[in-house]
NUTILUM-241655 format. One record per atom (N, C-alpha, C): residue number from 1; residue in one letter; atom name; x, y, z. Coordinates in pm, whole numbers, plus 32768, in hexadecimal, padded with zeros to 4 digits. Atoms other than C-alpha are relative to their C-alpha. Layout:
<sites>
SITE,num,residu,atome,xx,yy,zz
SITE,NUM,A,CA,X,Y,Z
...
</sites>
This chain:
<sites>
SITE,num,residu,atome,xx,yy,zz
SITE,1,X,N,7FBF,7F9F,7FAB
SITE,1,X,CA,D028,F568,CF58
SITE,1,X,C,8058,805A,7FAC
SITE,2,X,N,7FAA,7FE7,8031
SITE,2,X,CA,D0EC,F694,CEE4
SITE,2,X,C,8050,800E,8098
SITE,3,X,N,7FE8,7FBC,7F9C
SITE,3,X,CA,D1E0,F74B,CFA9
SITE,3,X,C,8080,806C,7F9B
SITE,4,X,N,7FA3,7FB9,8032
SITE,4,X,CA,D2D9,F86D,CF54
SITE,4,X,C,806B,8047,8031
SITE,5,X,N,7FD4,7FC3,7FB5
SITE,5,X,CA,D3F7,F8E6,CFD8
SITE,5,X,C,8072,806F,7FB2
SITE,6,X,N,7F75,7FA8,8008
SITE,6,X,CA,D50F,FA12,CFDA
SITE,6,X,C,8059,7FEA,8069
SITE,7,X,N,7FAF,7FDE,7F94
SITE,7,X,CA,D61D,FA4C,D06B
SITE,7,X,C,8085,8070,8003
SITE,8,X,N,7FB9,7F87,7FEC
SITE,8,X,CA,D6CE,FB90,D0D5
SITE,8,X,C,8090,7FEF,802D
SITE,9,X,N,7F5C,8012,8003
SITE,9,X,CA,D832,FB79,D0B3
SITE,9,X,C,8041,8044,808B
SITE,10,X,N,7FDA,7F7E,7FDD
SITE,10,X,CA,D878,FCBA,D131
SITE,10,X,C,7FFA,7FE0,80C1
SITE,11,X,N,8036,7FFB,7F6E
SITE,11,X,CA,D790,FC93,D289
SITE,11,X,C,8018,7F67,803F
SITE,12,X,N,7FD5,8065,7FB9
SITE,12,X,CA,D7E3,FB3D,D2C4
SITE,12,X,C,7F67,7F8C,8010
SITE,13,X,N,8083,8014,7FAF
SITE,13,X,CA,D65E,FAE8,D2C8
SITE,13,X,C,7FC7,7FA2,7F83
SITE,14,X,N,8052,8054,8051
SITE,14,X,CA,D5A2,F9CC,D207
SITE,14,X,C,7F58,801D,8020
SITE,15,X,N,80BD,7FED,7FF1
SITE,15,X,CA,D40D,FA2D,D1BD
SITE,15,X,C,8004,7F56,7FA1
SITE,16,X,N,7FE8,8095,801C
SITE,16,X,CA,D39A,F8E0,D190
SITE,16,X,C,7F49,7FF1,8004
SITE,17,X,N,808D,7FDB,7FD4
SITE,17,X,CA,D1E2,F8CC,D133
SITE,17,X,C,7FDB,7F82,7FA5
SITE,18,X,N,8034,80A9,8013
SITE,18,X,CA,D146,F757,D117
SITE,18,X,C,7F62,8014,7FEE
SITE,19,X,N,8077,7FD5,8009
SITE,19,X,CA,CFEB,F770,D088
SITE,19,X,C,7FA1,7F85,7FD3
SITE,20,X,N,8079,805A,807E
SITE,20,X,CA,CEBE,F68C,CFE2
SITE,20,X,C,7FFB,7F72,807D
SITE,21,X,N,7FF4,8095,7FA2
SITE,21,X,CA,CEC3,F509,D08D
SITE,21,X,C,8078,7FBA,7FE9
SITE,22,X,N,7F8E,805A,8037
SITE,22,X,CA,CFC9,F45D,D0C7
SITE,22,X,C,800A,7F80,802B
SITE,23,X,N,8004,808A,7FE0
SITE,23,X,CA,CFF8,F30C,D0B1
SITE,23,X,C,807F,7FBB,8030
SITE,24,X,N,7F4B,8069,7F8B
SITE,24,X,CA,D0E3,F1DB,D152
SITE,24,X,C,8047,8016,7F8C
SITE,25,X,N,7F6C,8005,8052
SITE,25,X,CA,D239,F214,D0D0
SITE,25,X,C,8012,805C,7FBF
SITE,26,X,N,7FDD,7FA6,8056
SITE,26,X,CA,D22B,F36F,D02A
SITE,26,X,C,806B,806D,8091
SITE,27,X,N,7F90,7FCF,7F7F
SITE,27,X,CA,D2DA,F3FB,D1A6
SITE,27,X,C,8075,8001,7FBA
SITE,28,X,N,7F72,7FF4,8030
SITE,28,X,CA,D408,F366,D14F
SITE,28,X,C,8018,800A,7F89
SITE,29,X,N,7FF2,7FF1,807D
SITE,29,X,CA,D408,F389,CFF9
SITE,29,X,C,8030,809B,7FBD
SITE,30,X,N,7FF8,7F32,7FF8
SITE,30,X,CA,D3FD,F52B,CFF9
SITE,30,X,C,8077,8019,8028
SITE,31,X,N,7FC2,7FD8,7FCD
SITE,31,X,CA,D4E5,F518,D111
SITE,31,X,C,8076,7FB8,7FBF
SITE,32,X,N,7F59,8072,8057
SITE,32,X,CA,D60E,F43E,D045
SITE,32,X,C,7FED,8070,7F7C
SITE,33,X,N,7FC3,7F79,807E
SITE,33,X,CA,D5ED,F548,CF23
SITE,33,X,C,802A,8065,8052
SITE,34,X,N,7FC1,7FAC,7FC3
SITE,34,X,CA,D61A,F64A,D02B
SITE,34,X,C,80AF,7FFD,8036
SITE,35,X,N,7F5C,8011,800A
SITE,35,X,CA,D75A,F5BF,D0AF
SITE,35,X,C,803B,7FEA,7F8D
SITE,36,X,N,7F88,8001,8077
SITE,36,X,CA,D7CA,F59E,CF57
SITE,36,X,C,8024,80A2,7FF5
SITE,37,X,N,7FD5,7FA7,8001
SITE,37,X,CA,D7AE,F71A,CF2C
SITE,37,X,C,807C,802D,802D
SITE,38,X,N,7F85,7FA5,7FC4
SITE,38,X,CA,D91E,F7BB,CF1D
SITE,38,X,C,7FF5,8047,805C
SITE,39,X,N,7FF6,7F65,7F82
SITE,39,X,CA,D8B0,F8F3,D01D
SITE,39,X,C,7FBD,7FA2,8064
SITE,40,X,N,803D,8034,7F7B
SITE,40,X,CA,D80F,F7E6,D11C
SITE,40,X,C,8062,8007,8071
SITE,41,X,N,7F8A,7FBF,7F92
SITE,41,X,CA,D965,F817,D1F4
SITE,41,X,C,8005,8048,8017
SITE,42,X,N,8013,7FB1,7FE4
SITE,42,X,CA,D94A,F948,D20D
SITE,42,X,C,7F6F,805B,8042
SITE,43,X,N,808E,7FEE,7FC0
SITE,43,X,CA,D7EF,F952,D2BE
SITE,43,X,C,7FFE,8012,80A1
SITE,44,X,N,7FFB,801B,7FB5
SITE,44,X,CA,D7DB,F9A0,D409
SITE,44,X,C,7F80,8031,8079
SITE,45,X,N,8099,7FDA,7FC2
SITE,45,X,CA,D64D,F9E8,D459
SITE,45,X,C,7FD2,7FCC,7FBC
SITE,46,X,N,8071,8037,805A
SITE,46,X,CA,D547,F945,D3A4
SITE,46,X,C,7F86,8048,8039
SITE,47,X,N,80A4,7FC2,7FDD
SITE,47,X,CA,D3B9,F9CF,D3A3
SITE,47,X,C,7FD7,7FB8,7F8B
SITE,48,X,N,8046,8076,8035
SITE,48,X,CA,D2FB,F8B5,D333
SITE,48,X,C,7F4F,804E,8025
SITE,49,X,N,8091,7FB3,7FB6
SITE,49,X,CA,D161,F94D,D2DE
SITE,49,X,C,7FE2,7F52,7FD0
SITE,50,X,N,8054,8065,802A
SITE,50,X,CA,D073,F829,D2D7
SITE,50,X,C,7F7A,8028,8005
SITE,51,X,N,80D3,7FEF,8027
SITE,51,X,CA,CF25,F900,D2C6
SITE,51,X,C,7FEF,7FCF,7FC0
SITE,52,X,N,803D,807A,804F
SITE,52,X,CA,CEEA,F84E,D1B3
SITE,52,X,C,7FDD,7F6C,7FC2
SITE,53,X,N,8011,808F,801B
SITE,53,X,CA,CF33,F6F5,D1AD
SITE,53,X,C,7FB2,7FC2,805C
SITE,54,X,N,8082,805F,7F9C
SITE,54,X,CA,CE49,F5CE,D234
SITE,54,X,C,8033,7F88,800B
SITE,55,X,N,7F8E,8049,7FE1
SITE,55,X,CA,CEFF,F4CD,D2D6
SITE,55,X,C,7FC3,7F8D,8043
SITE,56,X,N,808F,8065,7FD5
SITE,56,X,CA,CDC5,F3DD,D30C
SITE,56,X,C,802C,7F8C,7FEB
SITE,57,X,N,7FC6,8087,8038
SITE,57,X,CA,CE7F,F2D0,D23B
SITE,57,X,C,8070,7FBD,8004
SITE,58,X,N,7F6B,7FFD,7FDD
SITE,58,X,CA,CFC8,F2CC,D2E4
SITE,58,X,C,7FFF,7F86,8084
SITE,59,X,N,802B,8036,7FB2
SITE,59,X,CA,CFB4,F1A8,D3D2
SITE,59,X,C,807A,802B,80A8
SITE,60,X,N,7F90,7FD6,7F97
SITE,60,X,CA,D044,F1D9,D53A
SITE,60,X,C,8074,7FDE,7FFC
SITE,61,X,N,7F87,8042,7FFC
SITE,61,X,CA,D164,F0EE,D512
SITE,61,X,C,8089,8045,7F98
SITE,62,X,N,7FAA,7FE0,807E
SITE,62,X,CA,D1E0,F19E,D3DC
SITE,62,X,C,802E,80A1,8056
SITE,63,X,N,7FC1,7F5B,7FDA
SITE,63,X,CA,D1F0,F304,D49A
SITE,63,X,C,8066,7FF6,807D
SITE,64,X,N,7F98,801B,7FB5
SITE,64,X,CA,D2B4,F257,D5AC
SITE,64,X,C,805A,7FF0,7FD2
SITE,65,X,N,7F72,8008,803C
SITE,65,X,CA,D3BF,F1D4,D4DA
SITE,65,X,C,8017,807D,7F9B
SITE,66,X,N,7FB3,7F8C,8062
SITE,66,X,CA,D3CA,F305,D40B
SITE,66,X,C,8022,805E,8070
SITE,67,X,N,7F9A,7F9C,7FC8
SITE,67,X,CA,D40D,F3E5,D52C
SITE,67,X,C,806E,7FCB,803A
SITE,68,X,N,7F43,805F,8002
SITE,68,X,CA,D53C,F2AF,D58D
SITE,68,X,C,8050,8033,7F85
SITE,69,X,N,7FB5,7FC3,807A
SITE,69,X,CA,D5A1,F308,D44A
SITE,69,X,C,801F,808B,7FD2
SITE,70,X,N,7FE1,7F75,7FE1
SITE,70,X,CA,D590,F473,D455
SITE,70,X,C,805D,802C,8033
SITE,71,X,N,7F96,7FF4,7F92
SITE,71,X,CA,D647,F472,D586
SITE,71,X,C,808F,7FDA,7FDE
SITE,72,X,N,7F6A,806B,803B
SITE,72,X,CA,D768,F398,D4EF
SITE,72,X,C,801E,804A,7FA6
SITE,73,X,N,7FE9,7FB1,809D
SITE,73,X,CA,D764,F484,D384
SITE,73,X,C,8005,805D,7FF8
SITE,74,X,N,7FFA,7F5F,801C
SITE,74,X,CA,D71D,F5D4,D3AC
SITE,74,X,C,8041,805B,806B
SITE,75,X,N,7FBE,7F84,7FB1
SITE,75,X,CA,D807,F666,D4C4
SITE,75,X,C,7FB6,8005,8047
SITE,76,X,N,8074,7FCB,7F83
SITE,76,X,CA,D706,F677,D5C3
SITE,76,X,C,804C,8041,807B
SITE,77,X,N,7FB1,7FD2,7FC9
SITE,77,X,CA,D817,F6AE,D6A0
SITE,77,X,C,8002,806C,800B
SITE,78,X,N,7FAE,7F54,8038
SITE,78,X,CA,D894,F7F8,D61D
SITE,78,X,C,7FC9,8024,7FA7
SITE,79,X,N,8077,7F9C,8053
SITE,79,X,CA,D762,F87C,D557
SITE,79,X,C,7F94,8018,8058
SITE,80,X,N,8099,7FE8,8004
SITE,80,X,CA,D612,F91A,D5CE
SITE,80,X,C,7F97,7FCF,7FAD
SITE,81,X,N,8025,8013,804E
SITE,81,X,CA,D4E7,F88F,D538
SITE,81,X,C,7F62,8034,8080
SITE,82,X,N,8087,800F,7FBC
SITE,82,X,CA,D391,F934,D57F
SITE,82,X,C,7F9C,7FFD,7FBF
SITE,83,X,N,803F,800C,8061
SITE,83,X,CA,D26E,F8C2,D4F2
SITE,83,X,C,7F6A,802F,8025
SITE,84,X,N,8088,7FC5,802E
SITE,84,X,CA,D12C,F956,D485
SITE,84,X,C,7F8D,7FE2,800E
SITE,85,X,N,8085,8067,8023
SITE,85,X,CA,CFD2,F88D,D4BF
SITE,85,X,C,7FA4,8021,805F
SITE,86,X,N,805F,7FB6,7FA9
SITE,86,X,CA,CEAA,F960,D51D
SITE,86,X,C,7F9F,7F80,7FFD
SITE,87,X,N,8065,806F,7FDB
SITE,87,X,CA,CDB2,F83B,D4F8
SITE,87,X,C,8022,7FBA,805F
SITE,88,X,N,7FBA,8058,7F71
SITE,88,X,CA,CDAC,F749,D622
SITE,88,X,C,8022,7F62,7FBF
SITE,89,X,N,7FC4,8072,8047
SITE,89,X,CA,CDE2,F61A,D532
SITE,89,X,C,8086,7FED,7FE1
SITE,90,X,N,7F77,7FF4,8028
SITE,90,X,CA,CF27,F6AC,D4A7
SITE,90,X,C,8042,802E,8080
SITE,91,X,N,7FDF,7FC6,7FAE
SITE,91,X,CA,CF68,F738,D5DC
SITE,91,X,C,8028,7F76,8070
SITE,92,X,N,8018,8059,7FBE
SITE,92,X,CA,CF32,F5DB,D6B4
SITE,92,X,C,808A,7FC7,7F93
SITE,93,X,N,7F98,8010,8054
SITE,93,X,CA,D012,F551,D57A
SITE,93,X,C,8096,804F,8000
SITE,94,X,N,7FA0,7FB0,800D
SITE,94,X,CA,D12D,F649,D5A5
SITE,94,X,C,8027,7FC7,8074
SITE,95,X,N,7FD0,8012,7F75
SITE,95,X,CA,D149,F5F7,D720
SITE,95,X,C,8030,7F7E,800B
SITE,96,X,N,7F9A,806C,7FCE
SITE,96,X,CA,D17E,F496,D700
SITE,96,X,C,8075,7FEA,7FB3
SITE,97,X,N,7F8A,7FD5,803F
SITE,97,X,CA,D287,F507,D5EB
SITE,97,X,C,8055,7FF0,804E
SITE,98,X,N,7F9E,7F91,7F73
SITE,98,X,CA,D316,F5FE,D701
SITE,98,X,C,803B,7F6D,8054
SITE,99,X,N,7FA5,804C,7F71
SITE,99,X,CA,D33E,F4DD,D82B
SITE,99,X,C,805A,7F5B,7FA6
SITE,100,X,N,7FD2,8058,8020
SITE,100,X,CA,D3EB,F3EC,D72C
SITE,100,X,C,8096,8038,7FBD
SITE,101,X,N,7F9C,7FB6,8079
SITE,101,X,CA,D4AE,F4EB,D65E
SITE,101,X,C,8084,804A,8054
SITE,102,X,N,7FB3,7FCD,7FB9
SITE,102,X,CA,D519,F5E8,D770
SITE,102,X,C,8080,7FF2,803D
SITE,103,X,N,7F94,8014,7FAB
SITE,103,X,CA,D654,F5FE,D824
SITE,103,X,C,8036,8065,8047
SITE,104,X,N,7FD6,7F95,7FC1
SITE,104,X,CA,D6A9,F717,D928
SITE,104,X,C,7F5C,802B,7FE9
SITE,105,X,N,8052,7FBA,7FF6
SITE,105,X,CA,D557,F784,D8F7
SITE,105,X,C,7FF6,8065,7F76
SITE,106,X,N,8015,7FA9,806D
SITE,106,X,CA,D5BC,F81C,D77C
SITE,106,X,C,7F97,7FDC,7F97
SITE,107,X,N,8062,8001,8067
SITE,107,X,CA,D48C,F794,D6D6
SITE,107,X,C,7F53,8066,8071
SITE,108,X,N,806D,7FA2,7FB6
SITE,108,X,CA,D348,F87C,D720
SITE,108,X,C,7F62,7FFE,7FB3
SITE,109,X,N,8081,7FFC,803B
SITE,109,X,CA,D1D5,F88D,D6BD
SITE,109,X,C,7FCA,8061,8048
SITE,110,X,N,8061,7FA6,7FE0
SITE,110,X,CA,D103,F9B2,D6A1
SITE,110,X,C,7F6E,7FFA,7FBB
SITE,111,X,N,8086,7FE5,802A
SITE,111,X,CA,CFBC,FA03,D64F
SITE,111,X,C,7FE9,8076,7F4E
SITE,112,X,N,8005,7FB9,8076
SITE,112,X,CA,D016,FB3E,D55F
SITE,112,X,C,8097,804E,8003
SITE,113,X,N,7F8B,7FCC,8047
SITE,113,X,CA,D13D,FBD8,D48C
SITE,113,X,C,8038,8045,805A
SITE,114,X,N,7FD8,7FBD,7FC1
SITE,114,X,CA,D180,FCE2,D55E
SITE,114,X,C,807C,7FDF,8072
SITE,115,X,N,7FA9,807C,7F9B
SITE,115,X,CA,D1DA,FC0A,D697
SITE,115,X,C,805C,7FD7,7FDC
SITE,116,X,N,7F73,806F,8073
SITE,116,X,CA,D2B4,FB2D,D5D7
SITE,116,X,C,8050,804E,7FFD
SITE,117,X,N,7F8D,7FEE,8025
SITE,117,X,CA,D371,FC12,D55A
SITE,117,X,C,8047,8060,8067
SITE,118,X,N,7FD8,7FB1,7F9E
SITE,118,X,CA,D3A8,FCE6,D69F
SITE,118,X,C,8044,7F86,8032
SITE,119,X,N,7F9E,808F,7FC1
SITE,119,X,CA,D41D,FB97,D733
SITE,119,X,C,8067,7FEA,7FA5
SITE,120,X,N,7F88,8037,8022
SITE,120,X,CA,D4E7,FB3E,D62D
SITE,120,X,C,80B8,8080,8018
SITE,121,X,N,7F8E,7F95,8007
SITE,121,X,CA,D5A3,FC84,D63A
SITE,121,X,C,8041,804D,8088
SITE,122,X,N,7FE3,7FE9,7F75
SITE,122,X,CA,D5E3,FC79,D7B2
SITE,122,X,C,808B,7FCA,7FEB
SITE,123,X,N,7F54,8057,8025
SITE,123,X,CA,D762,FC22,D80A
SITE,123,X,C,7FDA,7FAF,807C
SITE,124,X,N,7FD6,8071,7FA6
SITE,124,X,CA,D76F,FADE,D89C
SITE,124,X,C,8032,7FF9,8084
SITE,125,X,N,7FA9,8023,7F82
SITE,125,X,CA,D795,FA98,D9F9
SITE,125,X,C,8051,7FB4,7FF9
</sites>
């Protein structure tokens, strides 16, 4: 698996793009260097793409406790996070993310970039 991320100081916005296969235990592994990043406090949108990763080898149990753990680590609270996954594999994968991760309804899955980022840049009900 790779994955690569930025993050825009300025805009407040983490691009965040997970690619190749990924296997058990590289989830949390990415995401624990991310919270190490100094500017991760200062984040308050994420856009996660996963067109390219393949998430075949990820067993269900592991994407449940990683979006428990999500939920618990990354602010889910008080960040946006919408994510990217035009295939229906990554896409089916994103959703059971979403109903583990979510809270208020700030985690989101689209189909393509566009979307996403019109959602993310809506103001919060």
């Amino acid at each position: 698996m790779g994955y690569d991320y930025k993050i825009d100081v300025e805009k407040g916005i983490l691009l965040y793009s997970r690619y190749g296969a990924i296997e058990k235990g590289e989830l949390y592994r990415s995401t624990l260097e991310l919270l190490a990043d100094k500017d991760f406090e200062k984040i308050e949108k994420i856009l996660v793409d996963m067109s390219r990763a393949d998430f075949s080898a990820v067993p269900y149990a592991e994407l449940v406790s990683y979006g428990e753990f999500s939920k618990a680590n990354l602010k889910q609270g008080k960040m946006r996070m919408a994510i990217i996954a035009p295939a229906d594999l990554s896409f089916g994968v994103a959703r059971v993310y979403e109903s583990f991760a979510s809270e208020n309804d700030n985690v989101q899955v689209f189909r393509d970039e566009k979307t996403a980022m019109e959602w993310l840049e809506e103001e919060k009900k």
